[in-house]
C-alpha positions in Angstrom: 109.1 -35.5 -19.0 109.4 -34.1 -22.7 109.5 -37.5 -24.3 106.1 -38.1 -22.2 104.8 -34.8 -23.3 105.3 -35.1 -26.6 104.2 -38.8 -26.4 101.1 -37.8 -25.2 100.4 -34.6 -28.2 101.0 -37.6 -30.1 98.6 -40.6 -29.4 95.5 -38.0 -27.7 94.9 -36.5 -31.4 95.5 -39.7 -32.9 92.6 -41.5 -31.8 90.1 -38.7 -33.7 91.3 -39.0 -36.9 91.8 -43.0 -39.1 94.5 -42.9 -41.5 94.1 -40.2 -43.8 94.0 -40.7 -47.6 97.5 -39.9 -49.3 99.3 -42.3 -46.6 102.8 -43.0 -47.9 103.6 -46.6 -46.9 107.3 -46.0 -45.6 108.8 -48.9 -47.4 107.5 -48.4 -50.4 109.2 -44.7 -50.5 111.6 -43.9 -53.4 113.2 -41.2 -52.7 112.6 -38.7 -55.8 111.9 -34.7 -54.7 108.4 -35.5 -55.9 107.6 -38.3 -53.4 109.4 -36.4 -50.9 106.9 -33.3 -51.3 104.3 -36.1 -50.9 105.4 -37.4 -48.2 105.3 -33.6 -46.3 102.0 -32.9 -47.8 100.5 -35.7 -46.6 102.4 -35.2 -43.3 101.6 -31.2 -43.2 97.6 -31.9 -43.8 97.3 -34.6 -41.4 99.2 -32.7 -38.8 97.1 -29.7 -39.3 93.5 -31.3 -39.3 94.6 -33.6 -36.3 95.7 -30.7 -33.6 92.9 -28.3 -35.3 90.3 -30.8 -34.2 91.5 -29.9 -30.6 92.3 -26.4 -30.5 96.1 -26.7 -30.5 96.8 -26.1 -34.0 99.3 -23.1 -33.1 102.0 -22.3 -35.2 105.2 -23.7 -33.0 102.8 -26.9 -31.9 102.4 -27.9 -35.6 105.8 -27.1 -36.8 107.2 -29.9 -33.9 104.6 -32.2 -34.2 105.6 -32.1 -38.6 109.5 -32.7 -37.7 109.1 -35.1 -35.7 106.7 -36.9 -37.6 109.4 -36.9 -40.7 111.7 -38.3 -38.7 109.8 -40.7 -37.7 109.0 -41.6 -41.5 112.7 -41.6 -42.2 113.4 -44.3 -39.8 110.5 -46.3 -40.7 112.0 -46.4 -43.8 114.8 -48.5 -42.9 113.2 -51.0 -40.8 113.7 -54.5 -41.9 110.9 -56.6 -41.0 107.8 -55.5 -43.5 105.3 -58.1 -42.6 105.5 -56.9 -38.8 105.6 -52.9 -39.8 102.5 -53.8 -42.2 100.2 -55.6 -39.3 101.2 -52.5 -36.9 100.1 -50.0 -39.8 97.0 -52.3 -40.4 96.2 -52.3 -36.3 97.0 -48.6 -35.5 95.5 -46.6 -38.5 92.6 -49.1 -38.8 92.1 -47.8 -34.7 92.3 -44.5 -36.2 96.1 -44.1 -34.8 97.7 -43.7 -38.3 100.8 -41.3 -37.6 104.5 -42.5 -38.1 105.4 -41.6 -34.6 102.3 -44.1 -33.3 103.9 -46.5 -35.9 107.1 -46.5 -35.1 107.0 -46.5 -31.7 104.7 -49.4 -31.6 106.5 -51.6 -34.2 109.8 -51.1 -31.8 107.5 -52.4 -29.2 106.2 -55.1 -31.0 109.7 -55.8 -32.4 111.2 -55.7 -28.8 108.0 -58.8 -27.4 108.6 -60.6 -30.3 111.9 -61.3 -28.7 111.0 -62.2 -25.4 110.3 -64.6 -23.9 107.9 -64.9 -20.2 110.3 -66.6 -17.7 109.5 -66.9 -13.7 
């Protein structure tokens, strides 16, 4: 029931707001503390503007929704195939869904069909 909560926090606001300028692509990260403070500006702002544009930009709401969208960054990071992860972040933010939890979850989807197969 969390998971779908927070699931849900996630894609509603997502769908106002295309990918913001300042978007760090997560495989192109090197990790220096200056691209780090990038990455949670860029992270801070778009958090902010997205759950002010719908009246839940509370204090405790955006400090959860900015966690979990660094962790999400820090495991896109590590993901190994790029030209899947960059035609998910071409789809979702071009759909105005550009957030690494959106990402991420939907390249683990896409990375989970492109294994299956339809059988009867």
């Amino acid at each position: 029931m969390k998971r779908l909560f927070l699931l849900l926090m996630l894609l509603i606001p997502s769908f106002i707001f295309a990918q913001s300028s300042g978007f760090i692509h997560p495989l192109d990260f090197i990790d220096t503390e200056t691209n780090r403070a990038k990455v949670i500006e860029y992270i801070e702002s778009n958090v902010k503007k997205t759950y002010s544009a719908i009246g839940m930009d509370n204090p405790s709401t955006l400090r959860m929704m900015e966690k979990e969208e660094l962790k999400c960054f820090k495991e896109l990071t590590k993901v190994k195939n790029r030209k899947l992860l960059d035609r998910v972040i071409n789809t979702y933010c071009k759909l105005g869904m550009c957030n690494y939890n959106t990402i991420l979850m939907m390249y683990k989807e896409e990375s989970k069909a492109s294994t299956e197969e339809l059988e009867w």
